[in-house]
TIMAR-124492 format. One record per residue (C-alpha): residue in three letters; x, y, z; chain. Coordinates in nm, 2 decimals, padded with zeros to 4 digits, always signed. Example, Ala and Ser with C-alpha at 12.3 -4.5 7.8 and 13.67 -1.06 7.14 Angstrom:
BEGIN
@aa->ALA, x->+01.23, y->-00.45, z->+00.78, ch->A
@aa->SER, x->+01.37, y->-00.11, z->+00.71, ch->A
This chain:
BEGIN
@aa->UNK, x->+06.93, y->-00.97, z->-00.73, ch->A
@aa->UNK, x->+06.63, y->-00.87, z->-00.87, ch->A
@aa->UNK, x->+06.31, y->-00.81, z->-00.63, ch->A
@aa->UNK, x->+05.95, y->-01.02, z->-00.70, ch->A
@aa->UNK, x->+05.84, y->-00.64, z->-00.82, ch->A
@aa->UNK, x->+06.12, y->-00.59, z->-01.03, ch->A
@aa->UNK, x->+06.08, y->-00.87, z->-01.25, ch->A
@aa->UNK, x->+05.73, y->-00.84, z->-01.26, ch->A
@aa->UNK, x->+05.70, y->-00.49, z->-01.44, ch->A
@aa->UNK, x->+05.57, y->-00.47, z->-01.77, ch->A
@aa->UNK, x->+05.81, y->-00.37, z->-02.04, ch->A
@aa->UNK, x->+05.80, y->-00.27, z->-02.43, ch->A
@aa->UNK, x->+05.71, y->-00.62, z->-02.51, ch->A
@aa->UNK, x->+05.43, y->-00.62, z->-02.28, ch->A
@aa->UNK, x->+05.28, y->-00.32, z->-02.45, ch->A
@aa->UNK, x->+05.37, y->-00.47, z->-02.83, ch->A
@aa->UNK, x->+05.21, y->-00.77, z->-02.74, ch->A
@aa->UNK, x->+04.90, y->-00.56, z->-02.61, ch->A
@aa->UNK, x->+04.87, y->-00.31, z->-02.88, ch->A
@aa->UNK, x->+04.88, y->-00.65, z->-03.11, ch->A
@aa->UNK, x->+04.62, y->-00.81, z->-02.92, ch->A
@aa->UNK, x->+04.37, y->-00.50, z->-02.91, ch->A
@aa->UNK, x->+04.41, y->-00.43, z->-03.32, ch->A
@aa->UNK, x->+04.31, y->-00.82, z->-03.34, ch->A
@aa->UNK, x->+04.04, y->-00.80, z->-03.11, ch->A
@aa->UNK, x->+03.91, y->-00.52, z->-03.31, ch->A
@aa->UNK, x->+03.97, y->-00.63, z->-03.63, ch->A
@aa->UNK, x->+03.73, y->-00.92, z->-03.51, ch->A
@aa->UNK, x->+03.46, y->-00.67, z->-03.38, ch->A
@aa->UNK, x->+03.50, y->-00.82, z->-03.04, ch->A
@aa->UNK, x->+03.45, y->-00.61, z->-02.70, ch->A
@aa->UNK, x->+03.67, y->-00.61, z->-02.43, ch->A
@aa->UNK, x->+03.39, y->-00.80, z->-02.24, ch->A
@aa->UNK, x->+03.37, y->-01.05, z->-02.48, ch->A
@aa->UNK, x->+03.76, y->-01.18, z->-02.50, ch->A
@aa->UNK, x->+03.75, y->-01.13, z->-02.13, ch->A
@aa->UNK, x->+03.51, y->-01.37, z->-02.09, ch->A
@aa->UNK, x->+03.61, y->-01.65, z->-02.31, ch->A
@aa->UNK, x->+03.94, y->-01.66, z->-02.14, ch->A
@aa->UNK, x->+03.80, y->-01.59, z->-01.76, ch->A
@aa->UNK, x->+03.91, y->-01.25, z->-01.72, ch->A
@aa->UNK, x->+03.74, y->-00.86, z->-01.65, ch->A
@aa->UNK, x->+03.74, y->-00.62, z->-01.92, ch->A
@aa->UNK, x->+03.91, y->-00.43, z->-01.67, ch->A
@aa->UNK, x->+04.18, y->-00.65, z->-01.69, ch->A
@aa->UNK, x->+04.20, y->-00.68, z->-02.06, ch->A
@aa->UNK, x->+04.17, y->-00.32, z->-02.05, ch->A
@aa->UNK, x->+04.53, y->-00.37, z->-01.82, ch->A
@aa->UNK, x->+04.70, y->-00.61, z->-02.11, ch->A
@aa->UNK, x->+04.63, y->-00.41, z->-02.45, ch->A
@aa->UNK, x->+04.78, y->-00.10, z->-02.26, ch->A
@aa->UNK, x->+05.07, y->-00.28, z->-02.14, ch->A
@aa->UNK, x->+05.05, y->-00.22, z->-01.83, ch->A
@aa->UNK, x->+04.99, y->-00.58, z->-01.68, ch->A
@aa->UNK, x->+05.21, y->-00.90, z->-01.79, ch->A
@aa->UNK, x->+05.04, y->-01.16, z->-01.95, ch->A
@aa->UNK, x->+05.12, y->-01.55, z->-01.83, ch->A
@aa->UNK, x->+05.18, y->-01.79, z->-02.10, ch->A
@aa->UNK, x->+04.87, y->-01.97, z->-02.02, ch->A
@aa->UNK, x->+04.64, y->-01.66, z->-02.07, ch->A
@aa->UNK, x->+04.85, y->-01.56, z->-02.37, ch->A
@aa->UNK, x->+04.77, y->-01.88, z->-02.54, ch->A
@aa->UNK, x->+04.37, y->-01.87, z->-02.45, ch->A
@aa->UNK, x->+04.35, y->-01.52, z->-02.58, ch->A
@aa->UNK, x->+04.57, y->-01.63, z->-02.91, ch->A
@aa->UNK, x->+04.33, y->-01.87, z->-02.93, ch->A
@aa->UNK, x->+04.02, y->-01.67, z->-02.89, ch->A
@aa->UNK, x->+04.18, y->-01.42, z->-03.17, ch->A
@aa->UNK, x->+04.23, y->-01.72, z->-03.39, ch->A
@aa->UNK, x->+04.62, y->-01.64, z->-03.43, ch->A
@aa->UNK, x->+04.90, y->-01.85, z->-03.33, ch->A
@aa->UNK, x->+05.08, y->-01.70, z->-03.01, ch->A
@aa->UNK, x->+05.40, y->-01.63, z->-03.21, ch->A
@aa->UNK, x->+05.17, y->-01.37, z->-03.38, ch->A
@aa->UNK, x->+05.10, y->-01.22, z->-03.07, ch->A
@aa->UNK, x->+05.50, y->-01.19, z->-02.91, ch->A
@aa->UNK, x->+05.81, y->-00.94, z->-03.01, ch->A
@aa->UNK, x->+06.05, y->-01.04, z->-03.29, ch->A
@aa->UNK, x->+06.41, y->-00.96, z->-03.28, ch->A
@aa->UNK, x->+06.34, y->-00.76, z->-03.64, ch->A
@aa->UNK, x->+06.20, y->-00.41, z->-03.60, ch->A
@aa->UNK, x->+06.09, y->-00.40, z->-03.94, ch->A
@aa->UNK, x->+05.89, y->-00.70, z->-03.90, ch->A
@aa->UNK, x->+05.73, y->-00.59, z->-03.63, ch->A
@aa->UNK, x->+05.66, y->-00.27, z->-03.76, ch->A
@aa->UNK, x->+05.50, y->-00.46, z->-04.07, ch->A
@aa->UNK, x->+05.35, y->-00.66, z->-03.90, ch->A
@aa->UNK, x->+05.13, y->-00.34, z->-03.73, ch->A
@aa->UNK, x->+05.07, y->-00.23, z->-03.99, ch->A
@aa->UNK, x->+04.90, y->-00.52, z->-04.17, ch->A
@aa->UNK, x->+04.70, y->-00.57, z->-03.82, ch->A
@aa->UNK, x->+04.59, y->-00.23, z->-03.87, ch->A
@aa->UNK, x->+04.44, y->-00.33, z->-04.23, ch->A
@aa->UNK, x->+04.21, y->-00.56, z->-04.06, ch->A
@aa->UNK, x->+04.04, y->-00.33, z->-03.90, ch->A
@aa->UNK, x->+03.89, y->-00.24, z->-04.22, ch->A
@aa->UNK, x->+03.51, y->-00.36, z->-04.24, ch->A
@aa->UNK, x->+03.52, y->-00.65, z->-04.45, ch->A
@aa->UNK, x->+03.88, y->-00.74, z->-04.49, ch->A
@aa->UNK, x->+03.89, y->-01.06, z->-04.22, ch->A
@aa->UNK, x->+03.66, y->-01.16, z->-04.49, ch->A
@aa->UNK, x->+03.78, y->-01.08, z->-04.78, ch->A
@aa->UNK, x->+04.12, y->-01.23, z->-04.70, ch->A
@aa->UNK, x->+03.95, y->-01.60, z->-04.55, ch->A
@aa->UNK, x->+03.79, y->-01.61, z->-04.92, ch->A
@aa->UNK, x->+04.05, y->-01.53, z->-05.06, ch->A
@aa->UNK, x->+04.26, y->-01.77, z->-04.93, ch->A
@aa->UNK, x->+03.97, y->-02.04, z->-05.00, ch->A
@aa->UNK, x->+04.02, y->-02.01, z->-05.33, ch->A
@aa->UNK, x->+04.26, y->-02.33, z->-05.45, ch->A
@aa->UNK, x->+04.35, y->-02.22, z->-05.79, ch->A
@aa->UNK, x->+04.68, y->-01.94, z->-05.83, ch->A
@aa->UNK, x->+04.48, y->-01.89, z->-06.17, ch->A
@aa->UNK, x->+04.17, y->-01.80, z->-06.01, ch->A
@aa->UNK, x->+04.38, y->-01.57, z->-05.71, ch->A
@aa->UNK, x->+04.56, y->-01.38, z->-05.96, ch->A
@aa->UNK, x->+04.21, y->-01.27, z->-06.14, ch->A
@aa->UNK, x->+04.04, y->-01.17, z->-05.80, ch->A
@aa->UNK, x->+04.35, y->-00.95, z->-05.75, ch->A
@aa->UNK, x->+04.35, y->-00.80, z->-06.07, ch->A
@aa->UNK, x->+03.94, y->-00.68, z->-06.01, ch->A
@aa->UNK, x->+04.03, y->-00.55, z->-05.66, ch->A
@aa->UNK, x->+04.34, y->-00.34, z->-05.81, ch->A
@aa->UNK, x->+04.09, y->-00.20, z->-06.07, ch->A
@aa->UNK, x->+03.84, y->-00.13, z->-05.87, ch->A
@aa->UNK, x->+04.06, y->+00.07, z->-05.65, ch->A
@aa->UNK, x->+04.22, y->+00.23, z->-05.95, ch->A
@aa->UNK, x->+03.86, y->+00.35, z->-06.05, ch->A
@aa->UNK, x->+03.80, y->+00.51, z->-05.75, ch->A
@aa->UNK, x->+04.11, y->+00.68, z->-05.77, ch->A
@aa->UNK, x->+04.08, y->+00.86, z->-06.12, ch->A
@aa->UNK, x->+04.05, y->+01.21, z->-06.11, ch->A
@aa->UNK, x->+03.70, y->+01.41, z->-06.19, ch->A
@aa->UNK, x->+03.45, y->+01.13, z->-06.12, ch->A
């Protein structure tokens, strides 16, 4: 039988589901103090969930998804490794300046017509900076 400490220990989720929340919180230009504060915690102890090293309730983990404008499912494990590992990496993309941004206008724009053109100028511009002796 399993002791109160025991099953209270963080594990590799707990950190997953940290890292996640600290590359959204980020990606949002948010402090510690401030996601801390809209769900009624320290920074300290915010500090304590993106480094995995304190379990976060259901409750709290909702509030913070919340906060970060995800839905919690965003913020938990998933049985696929690659997904998961995709899934970092696009996080990490939104840590660019600009990209929450550019991806909310994007997706404000209704016509596939209209999408397909604004991706076209963003994959030229990028090719652009990319040619060699400019």
């Amino acid at each position: 039988m399993d002791t109160p400490s025991a099953t209270r220990r963080a594990t590799k989720q707990d950190r997953i589901v940290g890292e996640r929340i600290q590359k959204l919180r980020k990606s949002k230009g948010l402090s510690q103090t401030a996601l801390g504060r809209a769900v009624g915690v320290t920074f300290q102890q915010i500090q304590k969930y993106e480094n995995g090293m304190n379990r976060i309730g259901a409750g709290r983990l909702s509030e913070i998804a919340q906060m970060l404008e995800v839905p919690v499912s965003t913020l938990l494990d998933s049985d696929d490794g690659d997904a998961v590992e995709d899934g970092v990496a696009a996080l990490s993309f939104l840590q660019a300046h600009g990209a929450v941004d550019l991806l909310r206008a994007y997706n404000a724009i209704d016509d596939d017509r209209m999408r397909r053109e604004v991706l076209a100028i963003v994959r030229s511009i990028v090719r652009l900076q990319q040619a060699p002796g400019d």
